[in-house]
C-alpha positions in Angstrom: 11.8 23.4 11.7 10.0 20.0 13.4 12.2 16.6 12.8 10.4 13.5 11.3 12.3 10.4 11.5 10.6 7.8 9.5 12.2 4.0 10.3 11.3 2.6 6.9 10.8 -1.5 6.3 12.0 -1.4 3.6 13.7 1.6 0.8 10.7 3.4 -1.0 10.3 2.0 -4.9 7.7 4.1 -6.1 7.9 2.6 -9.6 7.8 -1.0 -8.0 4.9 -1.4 -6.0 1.8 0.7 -4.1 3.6 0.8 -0.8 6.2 2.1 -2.4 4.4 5.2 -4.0 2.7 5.4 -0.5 5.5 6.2 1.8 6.7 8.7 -1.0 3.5 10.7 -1.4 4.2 10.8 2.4 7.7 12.0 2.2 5.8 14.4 -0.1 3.4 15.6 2.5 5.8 16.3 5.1 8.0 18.2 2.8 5.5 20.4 2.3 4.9 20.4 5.8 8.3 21.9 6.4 9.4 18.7 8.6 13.1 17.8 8.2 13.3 14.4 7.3 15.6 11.4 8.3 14.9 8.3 6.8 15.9 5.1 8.3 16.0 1.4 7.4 17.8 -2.0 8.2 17.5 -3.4 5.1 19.7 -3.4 2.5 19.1 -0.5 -0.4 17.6 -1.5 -3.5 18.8 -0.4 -6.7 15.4 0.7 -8.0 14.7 2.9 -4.5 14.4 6.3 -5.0 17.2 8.8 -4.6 16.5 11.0 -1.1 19.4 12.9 -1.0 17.5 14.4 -4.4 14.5 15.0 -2.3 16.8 16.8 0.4 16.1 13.8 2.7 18.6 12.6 4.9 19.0 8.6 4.9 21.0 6.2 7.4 21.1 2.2 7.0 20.5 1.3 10.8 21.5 -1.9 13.0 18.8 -3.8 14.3 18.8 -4.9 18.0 22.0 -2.7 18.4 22.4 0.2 20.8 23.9 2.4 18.3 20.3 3.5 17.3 20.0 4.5 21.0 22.9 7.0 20.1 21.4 8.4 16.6 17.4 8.7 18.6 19.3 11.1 21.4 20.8 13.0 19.2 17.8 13.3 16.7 15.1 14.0 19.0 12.6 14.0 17.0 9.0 15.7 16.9 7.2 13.1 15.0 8.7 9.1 14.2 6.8 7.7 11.1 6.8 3.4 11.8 6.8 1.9 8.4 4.3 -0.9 8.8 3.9 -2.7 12.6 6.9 -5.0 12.3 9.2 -1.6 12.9 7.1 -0.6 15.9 7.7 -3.6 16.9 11.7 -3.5 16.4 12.2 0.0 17.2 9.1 1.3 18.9 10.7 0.6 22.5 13.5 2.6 21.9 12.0 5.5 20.6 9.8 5.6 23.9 12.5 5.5 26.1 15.4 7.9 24.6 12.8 9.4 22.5 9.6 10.0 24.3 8.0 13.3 23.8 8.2 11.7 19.8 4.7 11.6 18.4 4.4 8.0 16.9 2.9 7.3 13.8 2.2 3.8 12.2 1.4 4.1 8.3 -0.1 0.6 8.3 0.1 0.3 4.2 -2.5 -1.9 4.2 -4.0 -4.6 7.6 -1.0 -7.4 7.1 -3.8 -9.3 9.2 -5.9 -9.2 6.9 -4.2 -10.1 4.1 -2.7 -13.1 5.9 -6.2 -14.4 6.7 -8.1 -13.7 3.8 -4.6 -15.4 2.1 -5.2 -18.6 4.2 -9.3 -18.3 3.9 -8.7 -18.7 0.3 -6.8 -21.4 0.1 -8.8 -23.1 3.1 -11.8 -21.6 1.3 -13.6 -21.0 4.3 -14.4 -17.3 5.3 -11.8 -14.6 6.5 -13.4 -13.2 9.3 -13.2 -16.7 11.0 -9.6 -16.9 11.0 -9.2 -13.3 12.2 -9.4 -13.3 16.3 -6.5 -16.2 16.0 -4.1 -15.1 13.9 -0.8 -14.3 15.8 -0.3 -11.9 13.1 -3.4 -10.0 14.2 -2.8 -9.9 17.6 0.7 -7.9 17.3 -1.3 -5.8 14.7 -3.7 -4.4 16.6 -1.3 -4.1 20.0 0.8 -1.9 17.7 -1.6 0.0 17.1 -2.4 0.7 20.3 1.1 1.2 21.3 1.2 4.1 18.6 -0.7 7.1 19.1 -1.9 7.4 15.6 -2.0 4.8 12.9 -3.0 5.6 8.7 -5.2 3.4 7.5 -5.8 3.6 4.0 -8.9 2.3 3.3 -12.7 3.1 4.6 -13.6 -0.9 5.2 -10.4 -1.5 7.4 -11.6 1.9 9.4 -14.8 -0.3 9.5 -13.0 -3.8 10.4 -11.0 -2.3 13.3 -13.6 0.0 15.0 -16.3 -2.4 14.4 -14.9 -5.9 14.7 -11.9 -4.6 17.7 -13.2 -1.6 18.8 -10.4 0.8 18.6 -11.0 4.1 19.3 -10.9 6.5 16.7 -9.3 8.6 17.5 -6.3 6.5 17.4 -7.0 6.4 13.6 -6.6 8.0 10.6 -8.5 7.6 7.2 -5.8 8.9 4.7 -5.5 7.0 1.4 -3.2 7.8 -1.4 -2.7 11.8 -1.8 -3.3 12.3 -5.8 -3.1 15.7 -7.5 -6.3 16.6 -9.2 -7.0 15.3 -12.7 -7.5 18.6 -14.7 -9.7 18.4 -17.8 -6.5 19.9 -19.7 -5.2 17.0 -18.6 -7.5 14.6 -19.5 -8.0 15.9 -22.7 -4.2 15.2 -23.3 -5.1 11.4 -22.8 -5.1 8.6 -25.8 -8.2 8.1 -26.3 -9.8 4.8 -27.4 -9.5 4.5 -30.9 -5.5 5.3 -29.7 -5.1 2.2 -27.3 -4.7 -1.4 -27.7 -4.5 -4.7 -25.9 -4.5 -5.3 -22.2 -2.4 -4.9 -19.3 -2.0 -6.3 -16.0 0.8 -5.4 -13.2 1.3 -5.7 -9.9 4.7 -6.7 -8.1 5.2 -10.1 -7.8 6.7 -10.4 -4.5 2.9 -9.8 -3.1 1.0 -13.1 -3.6 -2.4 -11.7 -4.6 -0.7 -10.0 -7.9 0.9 -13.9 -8.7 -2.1 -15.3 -8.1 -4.2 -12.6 -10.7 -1.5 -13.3 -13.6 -2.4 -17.6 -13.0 -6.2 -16.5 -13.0 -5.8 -14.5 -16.3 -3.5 -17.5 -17.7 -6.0 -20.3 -16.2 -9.4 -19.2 -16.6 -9.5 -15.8 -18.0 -7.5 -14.9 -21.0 -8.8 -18.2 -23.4 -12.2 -17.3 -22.6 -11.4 -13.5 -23.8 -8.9 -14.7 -27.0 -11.9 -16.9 -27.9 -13.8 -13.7 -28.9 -10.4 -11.2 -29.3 -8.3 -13.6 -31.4 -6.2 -10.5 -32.4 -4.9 -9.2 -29.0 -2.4 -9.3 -26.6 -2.5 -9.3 -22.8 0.9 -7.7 -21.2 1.7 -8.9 -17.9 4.3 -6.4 -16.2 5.5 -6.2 -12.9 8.3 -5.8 -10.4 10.8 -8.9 -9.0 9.4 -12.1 -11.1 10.3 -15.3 -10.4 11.3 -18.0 -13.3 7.5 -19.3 -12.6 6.3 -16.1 -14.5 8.1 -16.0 -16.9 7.4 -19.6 -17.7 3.8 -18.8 -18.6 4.8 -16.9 -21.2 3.2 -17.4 -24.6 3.6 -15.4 -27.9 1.0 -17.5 -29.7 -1.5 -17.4 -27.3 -0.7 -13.3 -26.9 0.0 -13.9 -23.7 3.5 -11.5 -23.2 5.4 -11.5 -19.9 7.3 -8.3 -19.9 8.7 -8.4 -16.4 9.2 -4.7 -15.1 7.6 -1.8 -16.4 10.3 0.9 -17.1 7.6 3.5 -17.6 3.7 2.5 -16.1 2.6 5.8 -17.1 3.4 5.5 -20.5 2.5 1.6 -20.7 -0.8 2.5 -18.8 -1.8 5.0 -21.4 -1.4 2.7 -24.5 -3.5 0.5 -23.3 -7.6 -0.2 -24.0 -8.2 -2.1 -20.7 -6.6 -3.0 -17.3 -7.6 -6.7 -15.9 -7.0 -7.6 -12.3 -8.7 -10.6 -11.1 -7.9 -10.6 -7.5 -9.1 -13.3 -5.0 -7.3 -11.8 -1.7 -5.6 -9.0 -0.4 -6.1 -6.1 1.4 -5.5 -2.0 1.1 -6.3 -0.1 -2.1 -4.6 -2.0 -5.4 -2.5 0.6 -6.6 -2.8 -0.9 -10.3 -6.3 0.2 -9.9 -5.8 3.6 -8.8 -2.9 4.2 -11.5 -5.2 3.2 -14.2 -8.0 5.7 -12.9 -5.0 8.4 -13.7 -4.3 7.4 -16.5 -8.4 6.9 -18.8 -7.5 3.2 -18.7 -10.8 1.4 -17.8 -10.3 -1.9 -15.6 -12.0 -5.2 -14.9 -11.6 -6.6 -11.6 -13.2 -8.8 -8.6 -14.9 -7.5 -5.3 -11.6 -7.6 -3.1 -9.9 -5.5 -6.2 -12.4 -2.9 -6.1 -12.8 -2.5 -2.1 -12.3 0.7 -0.9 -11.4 2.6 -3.9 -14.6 4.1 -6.0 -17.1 4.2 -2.5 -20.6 5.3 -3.8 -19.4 6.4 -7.6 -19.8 3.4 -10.1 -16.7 1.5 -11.4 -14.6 2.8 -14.1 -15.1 -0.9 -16.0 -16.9 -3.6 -14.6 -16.9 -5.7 -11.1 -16.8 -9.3 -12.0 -16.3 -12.5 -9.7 -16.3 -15.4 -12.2 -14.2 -16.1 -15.0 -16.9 -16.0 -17.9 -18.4 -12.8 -16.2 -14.7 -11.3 -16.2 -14.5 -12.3 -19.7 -17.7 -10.8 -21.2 -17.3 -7.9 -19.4 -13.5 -7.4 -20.7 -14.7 -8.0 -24.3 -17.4 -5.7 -24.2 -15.5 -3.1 -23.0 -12.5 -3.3 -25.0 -14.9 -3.5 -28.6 -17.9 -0.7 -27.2 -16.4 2.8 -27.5 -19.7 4.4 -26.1 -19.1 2.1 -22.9 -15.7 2.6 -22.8 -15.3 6.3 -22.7 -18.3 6.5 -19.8 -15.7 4.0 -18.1 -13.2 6.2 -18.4 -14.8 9.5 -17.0 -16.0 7.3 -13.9 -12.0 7.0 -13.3 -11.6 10.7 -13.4 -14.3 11.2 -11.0 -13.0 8.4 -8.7 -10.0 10.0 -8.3 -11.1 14.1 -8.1 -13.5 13.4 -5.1 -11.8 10.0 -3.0 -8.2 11.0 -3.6 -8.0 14.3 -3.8 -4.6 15.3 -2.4 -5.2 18.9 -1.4 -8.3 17.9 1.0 -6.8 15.0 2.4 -3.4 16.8 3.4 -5.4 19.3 5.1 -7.4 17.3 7.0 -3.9 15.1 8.2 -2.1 18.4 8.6 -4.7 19.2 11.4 -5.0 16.0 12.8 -1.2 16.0 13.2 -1.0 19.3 14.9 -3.9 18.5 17.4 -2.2 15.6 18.6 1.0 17.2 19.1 -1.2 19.6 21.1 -2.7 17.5 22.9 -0.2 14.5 23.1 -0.6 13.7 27.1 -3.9 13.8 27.4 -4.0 11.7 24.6 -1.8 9.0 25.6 -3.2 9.0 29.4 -6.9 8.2 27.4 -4.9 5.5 25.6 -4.6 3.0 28.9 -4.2 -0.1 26.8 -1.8 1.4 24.7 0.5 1.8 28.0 -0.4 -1.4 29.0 1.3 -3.3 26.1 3.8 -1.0 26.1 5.1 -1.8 29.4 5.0 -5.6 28.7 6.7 -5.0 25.1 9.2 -3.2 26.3 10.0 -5.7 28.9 9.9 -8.3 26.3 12.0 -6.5 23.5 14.3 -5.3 26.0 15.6 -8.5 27.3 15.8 -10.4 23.8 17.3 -7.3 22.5 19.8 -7.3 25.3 20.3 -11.0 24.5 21.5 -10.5 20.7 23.6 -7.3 21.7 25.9 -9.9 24.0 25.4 -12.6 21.7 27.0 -10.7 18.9 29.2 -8.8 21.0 30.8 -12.5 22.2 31.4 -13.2 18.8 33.6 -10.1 18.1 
């Protein structure tokens, strides 16, 4: 049995956020794979992460700049090491090379952190993105992580596009592979409230991610009068993971405007519901909201950014709206026309069978994964950039690394 070690940024909360049900349906895949699985962090656990040792997963919190990992990588030797966004490539990636170095690497981006950080400041600048890209500092260790990997997940079709097109990474350095979905069966779909059966109107989204903060004040703002104007009788729920007093503070029974903090059960929540909004201005990735409310028949509202990379040629399972009174009309009609609604719904269906479809996608990864490992030094000598910034990384890693091990050591 193969050994993954996967050196996590942060404990997996599936129930909390996107990237957390990514790096599970990943834990899934290798499972299935047969890979025996470490996972690894530095950061403290979270209450709300899920159990491994339920899964059969070994877990280990880990030191950072500390040669003890140096100890646990000899002894794991493992065939594959799963980075957990760039910044652990960053932290860890040397080390791996050097006591670890037949280890295929793998960088699960999440979603382009460059991108979100430019198109972040774009917005507030309101100039456009792509102008802010080629400076960022942000993008710059992105990219050289990339290289320094020799395969990185990306999980959405236009950031394929961004890096081959606008960097020119080869691609075979990449792979498309967004979220792994079972199949929706029509058994299973039949199941489903249907609309006379739902109510009101959701949003979530974790609230430690900017973009999701941002939606709620453009649904509080702009949005929800302009729908309560027309829908004097309904509610908009706003759920999500970590908020801050600020949310809560918008609050507003009269105005049907409920905070409800976490969602205990999305699924459930999800399915009650008539209509998903999610007005978002920037970001990057796929929006997991989105996605969940495919599974689920809920029909969704959102902007161009919320939509990208998700539904590909197949139409929208709701509308794609950019203004506030265009968001609006289109939230009203959907919520009051059944006939719209339910050809809404089965675009969601579709969306997921044929873009997310786990079985296809794992296949595809499972051979990509075994060619590589096949053909791992031929790869890497085609990969000349890659060793260049891995030389001067480790170099620079090294020595500060070095520096904090005696710093803390003079301390003891």
């Amino acid at each position: 049995m193969s050994r993954l070690l996967v050196i996590g940024c942060v404990w997996p909360e599936p129930n909390s956020s996107a990237a957390g049900s990514r790096m599970f349906q990943l834990l899934q895949f290798f499972k299935a794979e047969n890979y025996e699985i470490t996972f690894v962090s530095a950061a403290a656990r979270s209450e709300f992460a899920i159990d491994l040792a339920k899964l059969n997963i070994a877990s280990e919190v880990v030191k950072l700049n500390h040669p003890s990992f140096d100890e646990f990588l000899k002894n794991q030797q493992p065939r594959l090491v799963l980075f957990d966004r760039f910044m652990t490539e960053e932290q860890f990636g040397w080390r791996v090379d050097k006591f670890a170095p037949e280890a295929v690497k793998i960088l699960d981006t999440e979603d382009l952190h460059f991108l979100r950080k430019t198109r972040t400041e774009a917005y507030k600048k309101n100039i456009p993105a792509k102008n802010l890209y080629f400076d960022s500092d942000v993008t710059k260790r992105e990219i050289a992580s990339i290289y320094r990997c020799d395969l990185s997940l990306i999980i959405s079709e236009v950031e394929m596009e961004l890096l081959q097109d606008s960097f020119n990474i080869p691609g075979q350095l990449l792979h498309y592979l967004p979220f792994l979905l079972d199949p929706i069966s029509e058994d299973k779909i039949a199941e489903l409230p249907q609309f006379e059966e739902r109510k009101n109107f959701i949003s979530i989204g974790n609230f430690l991610h900017e973009p999701n903060w941002n939606a709620v004040l453009q649904l509080k703002e702009n949005i929800w009068p302009l729908i309560r104007e027309k829908l004097s009788s309904t509610q908009l729920h706003i759920y999500g993971a970590y908020p801050s007093q600020k949310v809560w503070n918008l609050h507003n029974e009269k105005d049907g405007f409920i905070v409800k903090g976490r969602a205990g059960d999305a699924e459930k929540l999800m399915q009650q519901t008539r209509l998903c909004l999610a007005p978002i201005q920037f970001g990057a990735g796929l929006k997991g909201k989105l996605i969940q409310a495919m599974q689920f028949g809920t029909p969704s509202i959102t902007s161009t950014v919320g939509s990208e990379g998700i539904a590909g040629k197949l139409d929208w399972n709701g509308s794609i709206c950019n203004t506030p009174e265009d968001f609006a009309m289109a939230a009203v009609k959907l919520y009051t026309d059944k006939d719209s609604w339910n050809e809404a719904n089965k675009n969601g269906y579709k969306i997921i069978n044929s873009r997310f479809n786990k079985n296809s996608h794992s296949a595809t990864f499972s051979d990509k994964i075994n060619t590589l490992i096949a053909n791992l030094t031929e790869r890497r000598q085609q990969n000349f950039i890659g060793k260049i910034l891995q030389h001067h990384q480790h170099r620079s890693t090294y020595f500060m690394a070095k520096f904090i091990e005696e710093k803390e050591r003079k301390k003891l």
